[in-house]
C-alpha positions in Angstrom: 0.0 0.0 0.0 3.0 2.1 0.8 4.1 1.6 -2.4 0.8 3.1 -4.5 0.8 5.8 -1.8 4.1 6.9 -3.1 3.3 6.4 -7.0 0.2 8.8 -6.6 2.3 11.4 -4.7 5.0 10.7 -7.2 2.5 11.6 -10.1 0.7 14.1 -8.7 4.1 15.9 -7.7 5.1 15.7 -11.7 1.1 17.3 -12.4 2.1 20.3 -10.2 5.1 20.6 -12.0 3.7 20.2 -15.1 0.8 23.2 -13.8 3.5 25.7 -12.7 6.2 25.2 -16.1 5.0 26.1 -19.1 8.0 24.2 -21.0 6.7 20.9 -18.8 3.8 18.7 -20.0 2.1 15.9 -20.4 -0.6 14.9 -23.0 -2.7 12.8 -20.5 -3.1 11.7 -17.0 -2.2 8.7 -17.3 1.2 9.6 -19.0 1.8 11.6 -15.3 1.6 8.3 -13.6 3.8 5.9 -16.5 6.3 8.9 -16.1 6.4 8.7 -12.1 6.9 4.8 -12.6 9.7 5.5 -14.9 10.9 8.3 -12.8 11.4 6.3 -9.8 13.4 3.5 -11.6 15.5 5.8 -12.9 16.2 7.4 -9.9 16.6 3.9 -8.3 19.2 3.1 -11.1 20.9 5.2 -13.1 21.2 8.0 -10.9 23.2 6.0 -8.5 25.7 5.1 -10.9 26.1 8.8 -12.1 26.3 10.1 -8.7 28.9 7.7 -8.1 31.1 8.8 -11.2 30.3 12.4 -10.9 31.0 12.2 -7.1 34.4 14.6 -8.0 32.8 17.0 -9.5 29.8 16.9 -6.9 32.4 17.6 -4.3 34.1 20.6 -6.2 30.7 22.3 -6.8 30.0 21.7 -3.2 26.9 19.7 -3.9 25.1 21.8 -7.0 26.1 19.2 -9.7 23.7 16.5 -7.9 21.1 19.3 -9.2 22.3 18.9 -12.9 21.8 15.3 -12.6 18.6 15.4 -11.1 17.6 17.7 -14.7 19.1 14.4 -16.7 17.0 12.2 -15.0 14.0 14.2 -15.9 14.9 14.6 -19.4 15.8 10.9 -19.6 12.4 10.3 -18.5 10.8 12.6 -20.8 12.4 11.3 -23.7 11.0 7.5 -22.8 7.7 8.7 -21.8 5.8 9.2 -24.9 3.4 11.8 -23.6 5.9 13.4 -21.4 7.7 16.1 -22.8 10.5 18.7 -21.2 11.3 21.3 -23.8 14.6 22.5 -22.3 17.8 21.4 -19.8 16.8 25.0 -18.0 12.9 23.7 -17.6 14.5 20.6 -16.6 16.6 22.1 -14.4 14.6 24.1 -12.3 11.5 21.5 -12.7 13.2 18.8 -10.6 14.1 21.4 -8.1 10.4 22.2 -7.7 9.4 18.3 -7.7 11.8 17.6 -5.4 10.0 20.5 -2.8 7.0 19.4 -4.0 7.3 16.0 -3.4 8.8 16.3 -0.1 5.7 18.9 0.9 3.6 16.0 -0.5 5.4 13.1 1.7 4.6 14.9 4.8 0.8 14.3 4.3 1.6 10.2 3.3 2.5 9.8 7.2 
């Protein structure tokens, strides 16, 4: 149950998103919650490995290069979710900061 709490909040946080960023859509609701699936297993995969690699240049930037991979990983999902679209690595960018503040504000309510 845990885990479909977290897929709605997951989806709903990528809606908001998707409301506030004009260069952020998606073509249907139901590509909002595909894209939060694919989101999270991304996140649970690739951006390890990344963040591992870029772990250098993480440290040099004091922390703000975790932000650029957090854009790639919303791009990357964008471009395998047909009905998810990001127009720009700048939407991308600042999108993932607000899902990340967004999702976290969202969490709080889950407990």
């Amino acid at each position: 149950m845990k885990l479909i709490w977290n897929w709605i909040i997951s989806a709903v946080a990528l809606l908001i998103v998707a409301w506030l960023f004009k260069d952020i859509w998606f073509d249907g609701i139901l590509s909002a919650f595909v894209a939060a699936v694919v989101l999270g297993l991304v996140n649970a995969i690739i951006r390890p490995i990344l963040q591992l690699f870029a772990l250098p240049i993480t440290v040099l930037t004091f922390g703000i290069f975790a932000l650029v991979i957090n854009a790639g990983m919303l791009l990357l999902t964008s471009n395998v979710v047909s009905g998810f679209h990001v127009a720009s690595f700048a939407s991308a960018f600042f999108g993932s900061i607000v899902l990340s503040l967004v999702s976290g504000i969202l969490g709080i309510f889950k407990d």
